[in-house]
N, C-alpha and C positions, 0 to 999 in steps of 0.2 A: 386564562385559566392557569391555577397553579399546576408546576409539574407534580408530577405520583412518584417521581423521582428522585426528587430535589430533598438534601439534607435537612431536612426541618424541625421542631420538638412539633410542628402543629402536625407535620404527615407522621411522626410519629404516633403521636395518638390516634389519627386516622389507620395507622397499619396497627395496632393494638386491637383494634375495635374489628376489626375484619372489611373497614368500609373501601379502605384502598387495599390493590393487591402490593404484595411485599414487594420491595426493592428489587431490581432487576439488575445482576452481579455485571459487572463490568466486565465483557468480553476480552480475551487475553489472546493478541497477535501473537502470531507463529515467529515474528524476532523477537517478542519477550520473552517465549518460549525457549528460546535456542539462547538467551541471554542469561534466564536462570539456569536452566542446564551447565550452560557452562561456567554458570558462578559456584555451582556446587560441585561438577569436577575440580576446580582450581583450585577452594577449600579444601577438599577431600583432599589432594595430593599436597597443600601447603601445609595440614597434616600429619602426613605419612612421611615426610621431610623431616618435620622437627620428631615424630617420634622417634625415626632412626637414629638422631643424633644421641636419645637417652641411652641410659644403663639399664640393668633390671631393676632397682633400688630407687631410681626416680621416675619409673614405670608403674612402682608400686601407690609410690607417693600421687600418681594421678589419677587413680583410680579410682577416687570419689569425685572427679571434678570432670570425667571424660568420659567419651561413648567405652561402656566395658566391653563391646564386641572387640572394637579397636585395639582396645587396650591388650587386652586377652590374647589377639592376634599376632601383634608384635614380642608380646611377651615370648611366646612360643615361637617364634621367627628366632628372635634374639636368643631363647636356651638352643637352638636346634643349633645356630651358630659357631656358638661357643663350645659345643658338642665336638662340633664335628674340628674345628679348630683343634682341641684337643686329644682328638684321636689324632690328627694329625702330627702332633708337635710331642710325639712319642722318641723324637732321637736325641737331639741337645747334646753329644758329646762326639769324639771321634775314637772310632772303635779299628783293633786291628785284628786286621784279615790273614787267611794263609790262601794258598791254592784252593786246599779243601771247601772251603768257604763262599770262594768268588760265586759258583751259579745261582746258592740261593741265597745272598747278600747285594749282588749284583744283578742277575741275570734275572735274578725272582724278585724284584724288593718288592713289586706290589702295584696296584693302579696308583696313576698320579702321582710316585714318587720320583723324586731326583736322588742321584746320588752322583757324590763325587768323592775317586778313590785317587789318594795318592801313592804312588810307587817313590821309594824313597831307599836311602842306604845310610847307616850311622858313620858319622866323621865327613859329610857333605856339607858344608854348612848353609848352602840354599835352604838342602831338604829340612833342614834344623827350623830356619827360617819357618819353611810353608810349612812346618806340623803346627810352629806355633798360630801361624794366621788360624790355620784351620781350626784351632781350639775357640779361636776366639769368633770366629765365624759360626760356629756348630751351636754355641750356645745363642748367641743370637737368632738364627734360623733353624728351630727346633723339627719343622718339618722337613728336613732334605737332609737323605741320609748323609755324613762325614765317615770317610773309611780309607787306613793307609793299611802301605801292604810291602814289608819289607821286599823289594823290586825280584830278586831270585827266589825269594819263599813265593813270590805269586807267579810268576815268570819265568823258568829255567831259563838261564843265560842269556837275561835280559842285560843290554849292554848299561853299561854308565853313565857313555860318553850320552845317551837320553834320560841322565837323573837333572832335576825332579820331571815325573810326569803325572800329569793331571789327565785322567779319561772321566768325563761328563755322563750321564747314563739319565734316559727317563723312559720310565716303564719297561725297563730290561732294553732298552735301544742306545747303542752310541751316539751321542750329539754331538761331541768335540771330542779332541784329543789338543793337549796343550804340552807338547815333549821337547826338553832342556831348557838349560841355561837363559840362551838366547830366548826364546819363545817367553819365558817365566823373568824376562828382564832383568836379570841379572840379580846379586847380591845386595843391590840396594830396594829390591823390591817391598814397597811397603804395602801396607794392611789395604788401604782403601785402592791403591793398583790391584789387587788380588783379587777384591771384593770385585772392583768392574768388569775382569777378567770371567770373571764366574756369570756375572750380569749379563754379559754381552750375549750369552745363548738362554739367557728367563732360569736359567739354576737356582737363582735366590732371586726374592726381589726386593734388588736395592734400589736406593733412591740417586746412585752414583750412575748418572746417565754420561756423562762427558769424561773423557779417560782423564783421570788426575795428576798421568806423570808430566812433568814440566819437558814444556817444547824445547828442539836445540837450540833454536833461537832465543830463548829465555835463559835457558842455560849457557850456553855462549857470552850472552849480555851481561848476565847473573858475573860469569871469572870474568869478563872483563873489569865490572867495576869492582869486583874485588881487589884486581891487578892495580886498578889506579887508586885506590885506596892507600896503597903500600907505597 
């Protein structure tokens, strides 16, 4: 006997006619189940991958070709972002302070923010130095406060012998203090030393994870072959 089951045009027209009952769906195991499930979480999040990689501009451009919930969702993920990014990247320069200043520049700046204040004196020429780092820092990392403060205008007889000094601050709390010469590596201290220095307690976040000044051993080796060069 034929099966009632079986792919045929003849049980076709037997199931047209009402003579055989209709096809009987192919039972679907419990690991097919858990196979399609998790073929469509992995889509869903291989996804939500490449959407983050877009912009708004090429968010917009998919938008006849892709689920509009999705689309819609990230969109609003991605303005809220850029929002709030923006609110934050409210400083970009380095502003100077007096005494009057310090608690609500310092002590007040606000949730979430860093700030870093340098105490400094004109004719020092480290200090000369790190105002310029810090310019060039401040505009780079627009979200952390930059703030100097001539050393006795913020400090009553605050001494010298700890010019330049660097105090760290987040959320009105001291995180470091970074005070003189020595500590601030001297006159030769360069921009990307500066930037690690700040790095090392999440101040900024730079991508300078390994301290850049050259080892004594390097330096050593370095005059050496210079010497025999000569």
């Amino acid at each position: 006997m034929q099966d009632p089951n079986e792919d045929t045009e003849w049980n076709d027209v037997l199931r047209s006619k009402g003579i055989i009952p209709p096809k009987k769906e192919a039972e679907i195991t419990e690991d097919e189940i858990v196979t399609m499930l998790e073929q469509t979480i992995e889509e869903k999040q291989s996804k939500e991958r490449d959407l983050s990689k877009l912009d708004l501009d090429e968010l917009d451009e998919l938008e006849d070709s892709e689920d509009e919930a999705i689309i819609l969702q990230y969109r609003q993920k991605r303005i809220a972002e850029i929002k709030a990014l923006a609110e934050k990247s409210k400083f970009g320069s380095v502003r100077e302070i007096s005494a009057q200043d310090y608690v609500g520049e310092v002590n007040k700046a606000g949730e979430g923010v860093w700030v870093i204040l340098h105490l400094y004196k004109q004719g020092i020429p480290l200090c000369a130095l790190i105002n310029q780092h810090m310019t060039n820092l401040a505009g780079r990392f627009p979200t952390v406060k930059f703030l100097k403060s001539i050393s006795t205008t913020c400090i009553p007889n605050y001494p010298d012998k700890n010019l330049p000094t660097i105090f760290i601050y987040f959320e009105g709390q001291m995180k470091k203090q970074i005070v003189g010469p020595i500590e601030l590596r001297g006159p030769n201290l360069n921009l990307e030393e500066f930037e690690y220095l700040l790095g090392t307690v999440d101040a900024i976040e730079t991508d300078i994870k390994e301290d850049p000044r050259p080892k004594i051993k390097d330096k050593m080796f370095s005059d050496l072959n210079d010497a025999n060069d000569w």
